[in-house]
C-alpha positions as CSV (number, residue, x, y, z in Angstrom):
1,X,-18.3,5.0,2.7
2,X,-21.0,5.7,5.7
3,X,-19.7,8.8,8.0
4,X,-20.3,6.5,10.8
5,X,-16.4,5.9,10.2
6,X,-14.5,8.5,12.0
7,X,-11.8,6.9,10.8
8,X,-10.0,5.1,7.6
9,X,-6.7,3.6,7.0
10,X,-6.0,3.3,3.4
11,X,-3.0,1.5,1.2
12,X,-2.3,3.0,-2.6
13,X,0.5,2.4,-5.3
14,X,1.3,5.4,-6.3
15,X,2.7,3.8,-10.0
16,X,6.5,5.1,-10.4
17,X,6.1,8.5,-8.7
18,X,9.5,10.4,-9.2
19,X,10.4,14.0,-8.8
20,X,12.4,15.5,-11.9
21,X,15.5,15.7,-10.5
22,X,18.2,13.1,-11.3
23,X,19.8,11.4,-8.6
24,X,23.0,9.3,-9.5
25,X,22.0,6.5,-6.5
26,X,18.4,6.1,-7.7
27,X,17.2,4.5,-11.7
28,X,15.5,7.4,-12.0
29,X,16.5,8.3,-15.6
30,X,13.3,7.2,-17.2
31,X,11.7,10.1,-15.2
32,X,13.9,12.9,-16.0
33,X,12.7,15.9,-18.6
34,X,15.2,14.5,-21.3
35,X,14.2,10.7,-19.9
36,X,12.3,8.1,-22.4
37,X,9.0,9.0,-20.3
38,X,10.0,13.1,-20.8
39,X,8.9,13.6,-17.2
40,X,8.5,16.9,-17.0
41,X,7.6,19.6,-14.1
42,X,4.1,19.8,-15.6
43,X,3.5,16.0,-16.0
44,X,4.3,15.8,-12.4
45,X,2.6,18.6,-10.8
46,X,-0.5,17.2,-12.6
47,X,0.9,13.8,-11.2
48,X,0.7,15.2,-7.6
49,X,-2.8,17.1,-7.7
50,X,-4.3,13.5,-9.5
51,X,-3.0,11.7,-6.5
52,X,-4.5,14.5,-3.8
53,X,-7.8,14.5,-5.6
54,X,-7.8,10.2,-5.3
55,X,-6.9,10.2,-1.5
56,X,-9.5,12.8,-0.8
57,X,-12.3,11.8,-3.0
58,X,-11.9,8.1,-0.9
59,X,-14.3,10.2,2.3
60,X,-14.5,13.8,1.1
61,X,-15.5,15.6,4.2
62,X,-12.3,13.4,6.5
63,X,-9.3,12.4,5.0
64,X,-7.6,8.9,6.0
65,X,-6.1,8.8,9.3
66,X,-3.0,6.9,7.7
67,X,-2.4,6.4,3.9
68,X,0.5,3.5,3.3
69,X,2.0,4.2,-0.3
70,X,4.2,2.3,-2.5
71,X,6.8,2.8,-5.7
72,X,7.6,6.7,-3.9
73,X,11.4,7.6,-4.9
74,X,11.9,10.2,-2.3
75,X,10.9,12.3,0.9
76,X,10.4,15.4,-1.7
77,X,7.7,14.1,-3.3
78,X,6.1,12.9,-0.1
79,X,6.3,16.2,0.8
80,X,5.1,17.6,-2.1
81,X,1.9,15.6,-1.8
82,X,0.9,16.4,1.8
83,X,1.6,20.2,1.3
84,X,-1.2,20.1,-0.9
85,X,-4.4,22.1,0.3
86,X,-6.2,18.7,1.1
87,X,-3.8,17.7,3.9
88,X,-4.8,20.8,5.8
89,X,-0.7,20.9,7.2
90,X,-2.3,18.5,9.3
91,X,0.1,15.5,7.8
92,X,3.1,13.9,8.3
93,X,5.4,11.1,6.7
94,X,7.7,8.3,7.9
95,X,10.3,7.2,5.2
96,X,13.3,5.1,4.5
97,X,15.3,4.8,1.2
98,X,15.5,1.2,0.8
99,X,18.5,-1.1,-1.7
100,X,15.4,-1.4,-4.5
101,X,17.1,-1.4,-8.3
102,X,14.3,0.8,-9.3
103,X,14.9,3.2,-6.6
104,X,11.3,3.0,-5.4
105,X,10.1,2.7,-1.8
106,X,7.1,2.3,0.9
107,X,6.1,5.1,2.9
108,X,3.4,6.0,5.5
109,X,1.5,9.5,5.7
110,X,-0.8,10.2,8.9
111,X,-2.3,12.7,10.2
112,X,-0.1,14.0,13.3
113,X,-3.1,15.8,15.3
114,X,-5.1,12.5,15.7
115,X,-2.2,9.5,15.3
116,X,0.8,9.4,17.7
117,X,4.0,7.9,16.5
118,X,5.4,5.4,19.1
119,X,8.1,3.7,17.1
120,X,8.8,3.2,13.2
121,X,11.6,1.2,12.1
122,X,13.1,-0.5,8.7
123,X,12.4,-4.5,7.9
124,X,15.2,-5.7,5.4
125,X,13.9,-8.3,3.3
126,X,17.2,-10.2,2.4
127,X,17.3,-14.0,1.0
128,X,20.1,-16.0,2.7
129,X,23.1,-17.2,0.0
130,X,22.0,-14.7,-2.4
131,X,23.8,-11.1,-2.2
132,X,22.3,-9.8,-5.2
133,X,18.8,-9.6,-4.1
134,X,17.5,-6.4,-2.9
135,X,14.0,-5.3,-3.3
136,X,11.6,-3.0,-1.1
137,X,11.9,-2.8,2.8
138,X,8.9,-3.3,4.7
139,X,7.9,-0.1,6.9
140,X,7.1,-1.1,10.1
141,X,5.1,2.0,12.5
142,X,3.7,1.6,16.0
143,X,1.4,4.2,17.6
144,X,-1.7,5.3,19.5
145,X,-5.2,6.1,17.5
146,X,-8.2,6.7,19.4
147,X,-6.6,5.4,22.4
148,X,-5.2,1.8,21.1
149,X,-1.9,1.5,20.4
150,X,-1.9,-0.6,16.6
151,X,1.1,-1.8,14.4
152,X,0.9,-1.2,11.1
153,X,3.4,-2.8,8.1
154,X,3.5,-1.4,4.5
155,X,5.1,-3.6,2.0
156,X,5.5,-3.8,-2.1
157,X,6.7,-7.2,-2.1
158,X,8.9,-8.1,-5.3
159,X,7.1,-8.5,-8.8
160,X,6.1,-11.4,-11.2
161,X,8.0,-9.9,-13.7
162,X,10.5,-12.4,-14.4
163,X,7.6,-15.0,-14.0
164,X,5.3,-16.1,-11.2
165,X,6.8,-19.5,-10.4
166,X,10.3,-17.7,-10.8
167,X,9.6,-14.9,-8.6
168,X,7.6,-16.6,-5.7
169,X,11.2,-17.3,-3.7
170,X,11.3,-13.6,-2.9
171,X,7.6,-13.1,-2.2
172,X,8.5,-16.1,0.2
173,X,11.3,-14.6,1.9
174,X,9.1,-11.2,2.3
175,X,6.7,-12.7,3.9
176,X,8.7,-14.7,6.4
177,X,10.3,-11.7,7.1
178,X,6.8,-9.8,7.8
179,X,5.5,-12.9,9.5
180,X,8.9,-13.1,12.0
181,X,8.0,-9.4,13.2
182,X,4.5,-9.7,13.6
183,X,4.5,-12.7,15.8
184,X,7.3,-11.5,18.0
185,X,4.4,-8.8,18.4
186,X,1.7,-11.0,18.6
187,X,4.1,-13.1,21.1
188,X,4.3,-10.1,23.2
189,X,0.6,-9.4,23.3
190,X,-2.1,-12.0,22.1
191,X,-4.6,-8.9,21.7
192,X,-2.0,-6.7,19.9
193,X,-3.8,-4.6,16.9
194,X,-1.8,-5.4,13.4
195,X,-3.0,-4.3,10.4
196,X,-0.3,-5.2,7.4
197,X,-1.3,-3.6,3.9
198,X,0.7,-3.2,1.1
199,X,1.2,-4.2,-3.4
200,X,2.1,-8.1,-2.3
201,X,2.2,-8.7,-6.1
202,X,0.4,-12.1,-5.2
203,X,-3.5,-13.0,-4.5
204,X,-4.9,-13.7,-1.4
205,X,-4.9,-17.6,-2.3
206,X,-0.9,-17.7,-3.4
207,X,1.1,-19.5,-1.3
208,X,3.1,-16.9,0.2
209,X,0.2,-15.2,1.7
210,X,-1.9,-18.2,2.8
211,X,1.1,-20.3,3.9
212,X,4.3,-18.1,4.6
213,X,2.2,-15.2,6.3
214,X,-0.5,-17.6,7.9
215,X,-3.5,-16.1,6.6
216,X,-7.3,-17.1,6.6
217,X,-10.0,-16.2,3.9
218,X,-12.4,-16.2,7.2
219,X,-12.5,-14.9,10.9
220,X,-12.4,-17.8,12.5
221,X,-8.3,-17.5,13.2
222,X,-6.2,-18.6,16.0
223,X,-4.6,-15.9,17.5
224,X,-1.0,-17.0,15.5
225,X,-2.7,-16.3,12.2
226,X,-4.4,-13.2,10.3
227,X,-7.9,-12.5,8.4
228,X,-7.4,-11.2,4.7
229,X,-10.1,-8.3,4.3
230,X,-9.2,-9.0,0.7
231,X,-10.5,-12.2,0.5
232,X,-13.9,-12.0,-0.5
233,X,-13.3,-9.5,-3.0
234,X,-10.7,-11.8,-4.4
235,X,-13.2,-14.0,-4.2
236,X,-16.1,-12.2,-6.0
237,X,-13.5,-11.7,-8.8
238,X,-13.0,-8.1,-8.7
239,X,-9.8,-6.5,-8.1
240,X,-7.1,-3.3,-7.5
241,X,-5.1,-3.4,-11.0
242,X,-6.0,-4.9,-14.7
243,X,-3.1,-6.7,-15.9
244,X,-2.6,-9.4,-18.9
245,X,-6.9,-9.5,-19.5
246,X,-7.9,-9.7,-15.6
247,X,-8.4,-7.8,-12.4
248,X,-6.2,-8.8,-9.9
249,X,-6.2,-8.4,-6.1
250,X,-2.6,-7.7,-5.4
251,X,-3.1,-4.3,-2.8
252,X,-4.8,-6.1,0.3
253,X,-4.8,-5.2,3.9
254,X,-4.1,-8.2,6.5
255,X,-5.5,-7.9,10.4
256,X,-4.6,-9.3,14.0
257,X,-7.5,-11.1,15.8
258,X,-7.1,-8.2,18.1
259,X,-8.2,-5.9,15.4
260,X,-11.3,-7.5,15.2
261,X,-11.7,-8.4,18.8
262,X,-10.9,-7.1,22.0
263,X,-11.0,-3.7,23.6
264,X,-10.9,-0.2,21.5
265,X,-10.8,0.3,18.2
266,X,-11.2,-2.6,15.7
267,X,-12.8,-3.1,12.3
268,X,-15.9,-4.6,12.0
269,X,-16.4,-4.8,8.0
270,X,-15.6,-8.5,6.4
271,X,-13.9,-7.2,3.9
272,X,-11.5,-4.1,2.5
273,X,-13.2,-1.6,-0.2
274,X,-11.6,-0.7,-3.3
275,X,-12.2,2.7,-4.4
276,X,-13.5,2.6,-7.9
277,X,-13.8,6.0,-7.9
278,X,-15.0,6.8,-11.8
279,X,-12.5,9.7,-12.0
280,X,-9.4,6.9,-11.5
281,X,-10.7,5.2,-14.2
282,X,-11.0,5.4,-17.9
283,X,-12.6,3.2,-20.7
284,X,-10.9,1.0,-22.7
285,X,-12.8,1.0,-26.2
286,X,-11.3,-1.8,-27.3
287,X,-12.1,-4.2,-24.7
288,X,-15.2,-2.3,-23.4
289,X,-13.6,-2.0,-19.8
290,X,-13.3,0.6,-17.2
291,X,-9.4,0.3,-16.0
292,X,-7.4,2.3,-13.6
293,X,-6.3,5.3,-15.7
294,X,-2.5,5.2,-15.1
295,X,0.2,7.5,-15.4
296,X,2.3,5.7,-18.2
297,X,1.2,3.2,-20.4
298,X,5.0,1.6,-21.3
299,X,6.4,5.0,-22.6
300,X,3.2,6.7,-23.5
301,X,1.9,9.3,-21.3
302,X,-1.9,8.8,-20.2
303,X,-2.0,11.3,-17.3
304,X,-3.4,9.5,-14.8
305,X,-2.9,9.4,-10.7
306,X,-1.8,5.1,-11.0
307,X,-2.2,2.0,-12.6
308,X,-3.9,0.6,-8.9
309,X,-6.7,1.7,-7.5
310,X,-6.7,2.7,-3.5
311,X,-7.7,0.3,-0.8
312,X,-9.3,0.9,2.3
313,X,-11.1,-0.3,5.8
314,X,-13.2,1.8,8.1
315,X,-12.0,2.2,11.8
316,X,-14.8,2.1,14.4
317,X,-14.5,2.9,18.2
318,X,-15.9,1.1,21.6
């Protein structure tokens, strides 16, 4: 990343990152020190400095202005993380525990001398006639960077894991929801600054993203609709996680016209980066290929920071 960017917004999965307490209204019993995992104190302090070292190796000498993160359980590890030496006490969190079964949630961390929280609420994603589905709230924060007031949305959309075709109804219903608040925004102000990032557990040519959130692999978008800065890696076959034999582009950041246009700050780059950092990765000798080094592979303990890799655009001024 040039130093040219003063500065960076960045989205990572933080891969099932639980404190070692139990709490009864969270599933949190895989990560406890007599848990299947054996989470212990040590495995997550290690856990914690892993993440701190990826987030700060993404621009060494200036961390990201805002860091959207996904599969958190709690505020205590949020706060464990941003009290490490890195942050400089310079950083700050918005939270909400959300209905997820796993009991894992979206946060945002910032950096309180140089972004100004407006407004931050919740964004239920609920499917009509069906009770029983909860997943992940979408976090939705508006403030003022470098003078321009932006909206940003952090989601972790429901998983494939009961099959893709299965599954798609709820990555539907996710992005209607995040396409209803956006466009009241949008509605509001044609020029508005909306950058939506996020695990959407789909690609940036799956229906729910193209259709449902009204997205475009190129620029040329009507002010209604949004430019995936993940579509050209997507495109160039490269990707955030390695699942099931391929790299997939599932962590992708979504922008406004206005954030490419218009007065203030914008981004100017055609595309996100994903931080292939070689000290998140580790190589796979049996298919000769570097992979995110993860935390947990099933129940074994690798010792890694996540199974994704960070994601991340470049900010520039007037």
């Amino acid at each position: 990343m040039s130093n040219t960017n003063k500065h960076i917004i960045a989205f990572y999965n933080l891969e099932n990152f639980f404190d070692t307490t139990d709490d009864p209204k969270k599933n949190d019993n895989d990560f406890l020190p007599n848990g299947s995992n054996h989470w212990t104190e040590n495995r997550y302090l290690n856990k914690v400095e892993r993440i701190t070292a990826a987030i700060e190796s993404i621009q060494p000498e200036k961390l990201p202005i805002a860091i959207g993160v996904a599969e958190i359980e709690n505020k205590t590890v949020l706060r464990d993380l941003i009290y490490q030496p890195a942050f400089k006490g310079e950083y700050d969190f918005i939270h909400y525990d959300s209905p997820d079964r796993r009991g894992i949630d979206v946060a945002l961390l910032y950096n309180k001398t140089e972004f100004e929280v407006i407004h931050h609420e919740r964004i239920p994603v609920r499917m009509n006639g069906n009770s029983r589905f909860v997943t992940r709230d979408i976090l939705y924060v508006k403030g003022k960077l470098a003078g321009s007031v932006v909206h940003l949305f952090v989601n972790h959309w429901p998983s494939r894991a009961e099959g893709i075709l299965a599954s798609e109804p709820k990555r539907i219903v996710a992005a209607n929801c995040l396409y209803k608040k956006a466009s009241t925004i949008l509605n509001a102000d044609a020029e508005a600054k909306i950058l939506m990032m996020g695990d959407f557990n789909d690609l940036p040519i799956s229906k729910s993203i193209t259709k449902h959130l009204h997205t475009k692999a190129h620029k040329n978008i009507k002010e209604t609709e949004f430019y995936n800065l993940a579509a050209i890696p997507y495109q160039n076959k490269v990707g955030s996680l390695f699942a099931k034999k391929h790299w997939l582009m599932f962590d992708q950041i979504i922008i406004s016209k206005g954030m490419m246009f218009g007065k203030g700050i914008k981004i100017k780059a055609p595309r996100l980066t994903i931080h292939g950092d070689k000290k998140l990765l580790y190589f796979d000798q049996q298919t000769g290929i570097y992979k995110p080094s993860r935390t947990y592979s099933y129940h074994t303990y690798r010792g890694g920071s996540s199974d994704h890799l960070p994601v991340y655009v470049g900010i520039v001024g007037e």
